[in-house]
Phi, psi and omega in degrees: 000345206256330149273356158278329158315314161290342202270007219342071181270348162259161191280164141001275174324294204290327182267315159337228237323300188292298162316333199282343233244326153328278171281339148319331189112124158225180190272187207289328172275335158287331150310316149325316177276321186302287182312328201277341181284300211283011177243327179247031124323285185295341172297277196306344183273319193288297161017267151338299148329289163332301176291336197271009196260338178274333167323309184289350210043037187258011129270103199296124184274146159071000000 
């Protein structure tokens, strides 16, 4: 868990919420909802990514 925290795939706002949840100890479903925020967190940033290099044209559409 503790790298994923590092690898900085949550956003700011989400490790503010979550560390305190850390250090503590959390249960196994809070941890669960945590992995499902940082993939599609990292889903919407490669997305993002993607359009803007075909926007720019550096990926051939079709």
């Amino acid at each position: 868990m503790d790298e994923l925290i590092k690898s900085g795939a949550l956003p700011e706002r989400t490790r503010e919420v979550f560390i305190p949840y850390l250090e503590r100890g959390m249960s196994t479903v809070t941890k669960d909802a945590l992995m499902v925020a940082a993939a599609a967190n990292v889903s919407i940033a490669v997305e993002h990514i993607v359009l803007q290099a075909v926007e720019i044209g550096l990926v051939p559409v079709g």
